[in-house]
Each structure stands twice: as C-alpha cells, then as structure tokens.
C-alpha positions in Angstrom: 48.8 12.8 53.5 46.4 11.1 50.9 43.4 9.4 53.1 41.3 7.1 50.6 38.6 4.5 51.7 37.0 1.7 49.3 34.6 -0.6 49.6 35.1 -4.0 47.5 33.1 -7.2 47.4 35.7 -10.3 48.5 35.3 -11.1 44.5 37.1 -7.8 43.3 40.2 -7.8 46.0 42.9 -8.8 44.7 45.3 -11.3 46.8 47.6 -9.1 47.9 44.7 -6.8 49.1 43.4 -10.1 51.3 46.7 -10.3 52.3 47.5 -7.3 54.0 43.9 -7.3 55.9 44.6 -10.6 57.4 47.7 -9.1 58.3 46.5 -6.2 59.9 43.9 -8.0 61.6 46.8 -10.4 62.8 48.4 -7.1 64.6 45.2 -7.1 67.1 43.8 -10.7 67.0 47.4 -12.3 67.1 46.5 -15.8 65.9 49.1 -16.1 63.0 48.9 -15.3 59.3 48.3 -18.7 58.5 45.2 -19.1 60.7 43.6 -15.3 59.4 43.8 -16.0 55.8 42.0 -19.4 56.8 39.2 -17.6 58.4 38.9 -14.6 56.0 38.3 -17.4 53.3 35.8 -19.5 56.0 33.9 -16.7 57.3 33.5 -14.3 54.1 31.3 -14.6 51.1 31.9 -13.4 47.8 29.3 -10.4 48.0 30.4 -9.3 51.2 31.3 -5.6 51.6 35.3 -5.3 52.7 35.7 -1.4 53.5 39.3 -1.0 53.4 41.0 2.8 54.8 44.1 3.7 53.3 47.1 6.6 53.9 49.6 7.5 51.4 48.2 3.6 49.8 49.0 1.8 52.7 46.1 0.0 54.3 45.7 1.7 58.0 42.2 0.9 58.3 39.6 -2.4 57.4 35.9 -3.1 58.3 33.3 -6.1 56.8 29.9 -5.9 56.4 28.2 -9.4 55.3 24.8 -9.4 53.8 22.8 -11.7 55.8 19.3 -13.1 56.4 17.5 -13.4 59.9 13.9 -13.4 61.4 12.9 -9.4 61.8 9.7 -9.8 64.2 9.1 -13.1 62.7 9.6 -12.2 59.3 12.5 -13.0 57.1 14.7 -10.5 56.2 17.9 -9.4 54.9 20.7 -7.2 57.1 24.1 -6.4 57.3 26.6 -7.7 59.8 29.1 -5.3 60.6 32.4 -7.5 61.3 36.0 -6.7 62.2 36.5 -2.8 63.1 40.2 -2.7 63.2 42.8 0.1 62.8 46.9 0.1 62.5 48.4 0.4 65.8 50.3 3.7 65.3 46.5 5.3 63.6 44.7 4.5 66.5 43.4 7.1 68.8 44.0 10.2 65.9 39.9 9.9 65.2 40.5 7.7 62.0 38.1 5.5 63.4 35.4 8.3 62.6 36.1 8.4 59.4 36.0 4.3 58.9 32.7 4.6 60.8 31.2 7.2 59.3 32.4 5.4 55.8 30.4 2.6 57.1 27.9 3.9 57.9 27.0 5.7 53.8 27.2 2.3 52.9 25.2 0.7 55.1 22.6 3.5 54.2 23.5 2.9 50.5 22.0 -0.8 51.1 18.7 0.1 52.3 18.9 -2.5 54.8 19.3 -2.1 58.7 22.8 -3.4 60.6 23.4 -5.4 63.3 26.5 -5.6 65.2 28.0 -7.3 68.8 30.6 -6.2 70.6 32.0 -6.1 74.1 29.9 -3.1 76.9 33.2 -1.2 76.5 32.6 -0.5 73.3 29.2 0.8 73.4 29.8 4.2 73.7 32.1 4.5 71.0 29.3 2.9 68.6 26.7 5.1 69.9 28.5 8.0 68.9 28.0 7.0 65.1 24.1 5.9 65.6 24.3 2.8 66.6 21.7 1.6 69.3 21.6 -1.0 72.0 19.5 -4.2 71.8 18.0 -6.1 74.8 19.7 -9.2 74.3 17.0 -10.8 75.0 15.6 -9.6 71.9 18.7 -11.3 69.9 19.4 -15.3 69.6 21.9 -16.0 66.7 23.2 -19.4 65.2 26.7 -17.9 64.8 27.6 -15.8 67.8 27.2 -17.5 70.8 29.2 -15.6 72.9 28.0 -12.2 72.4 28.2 -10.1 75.1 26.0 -7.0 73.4 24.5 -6.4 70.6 23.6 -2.7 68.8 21.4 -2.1 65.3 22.2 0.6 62.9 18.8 1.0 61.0 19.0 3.6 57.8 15.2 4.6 58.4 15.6 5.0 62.4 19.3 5.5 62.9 18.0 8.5 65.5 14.7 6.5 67.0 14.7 4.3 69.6 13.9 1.0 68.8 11.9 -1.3 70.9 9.8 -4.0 71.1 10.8 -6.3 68.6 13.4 -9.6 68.5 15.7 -10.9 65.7 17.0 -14.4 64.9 20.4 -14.4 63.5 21.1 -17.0 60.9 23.7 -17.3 58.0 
C-alpha cells in the first residue's frame, strides 16, 4: 500500500484533482456533484491550502485550510480555517484520520499562524487528541459561521497551553 499526502494551493490542482474532492466530499455531505463543485469554487480561494491523502493514487482522504484574517484581542490578524475533514467511507475508522490530522497539523505549524476550527461537541475529543483546544464561545463571533455549535484553536506557539482570556472576530 503506497500512502502519500500533498498539500496544493486551489491554483496548482488540476481539474480532475477538484473533481474527485467534490466527489468525495459528496459521499458524506450528499448534496450532488453539481452543487459541491459550485461551492468548492464559491467558498475557496486561490491560496488556500487543499491537503489531499492518497492510497495506491486514489484520493481516500481531503482537508482545507483557508488563510484568513480576524480581530485577535482586538488586533487584526491572520489565521487558518481548518475546513472539510473528510475520509472515504471504507478508510474510515483504520486511524487514517491521524495521519490526515497530524499532516495538518506540520502545515499549520509550517504557517506560523494559529488555527481555528468549529465543529459539532461530538467531535471534540477526537480534535483534542491532535492539540486542538476548546474556545468559550463566547469568546468567538464570526461573519461566516453562524451556526457553529463549538469552536477549538490550534496555536503553533501554545498547541500544549491553555488558552484563555482572550476573544476573536471571524471575518473573511
């Protein structure tokens, strides 16, 4: 079994490439082909980070992390939205998601910027395990995710301190 993982701005993937993530989103988020290419081409930009997992060249595996800009204790500042952990139906639950995480991680380290992510409370202890830590959300307001349920920071500095006592305004 060959395991190789990539990272590639949305300006180097090629269209096939775009084309099988939107379809192996479309095996989780079943919302048509049609309507996944649509918002992969809305909702990404051209520097944003697509992480891409692959097994014997067949894509198994796919994370994004957007370079954005927010309010960091009232100071404007740059971070990384981690976006879209999703893996092949038949991969799941064999611990490929560690390596995709851990993956994500490097790179997030790599950018020398701290990470923000939300997700639903049933997935918290799965991010923790890779660093991540909860946010009060009352310490979060976004423009773009209204209906967050939590939210987690990866920070490359602090990934093993606790955070506190600080808020972050999300904008594009």
């Amino acid at each position: 079994m060959q395991i190789k993982l990539i990272s590639k701005k949305k300006k180097e993937l090629l269209k096939e490439e775009i084309l099988d993530i939107c379809k192996l989103k479309n095996e989780t988020w079943k919302y048509g082909l049609k309507s996944q290419l649509n918002f992969f081409n809305e909702n990404t930009l051209s520097n944003d980070l697509h992480n891409l997992f692959f097994i014997n060249s067949k894509l198994i595996g796919y994370t994004v992390l957007k370079k954005r800009s927010c309010l960091f204790n009232k100071i404007k500042s740059k971070y990384i939205l981690f976006d879209t952990l999703v893996i092949k139906k038949k991969f799941r639950k064999k611990n490929f998601s560690k390596l995709i995480m851990d993956f994500n991680n490097i790179i997030i380290e790599q950018q020398k910027i701290f990470a923000i992510l939300f997700c639903s409370k049933k997935l918290i202890k799965f991010y923790k395990k890779f660093n991540w830590i909860n946010i009060k959300n009352s310490n979060v307001s976004t423009l773009d995710h209204s209906s967050f349920s939590y939210a987690m920071i990866f920070d490359y500095k602090k990934s093993k301190k606790k955070l506190s006592n600080f808020s972050i305004y999300v904008y594009k």
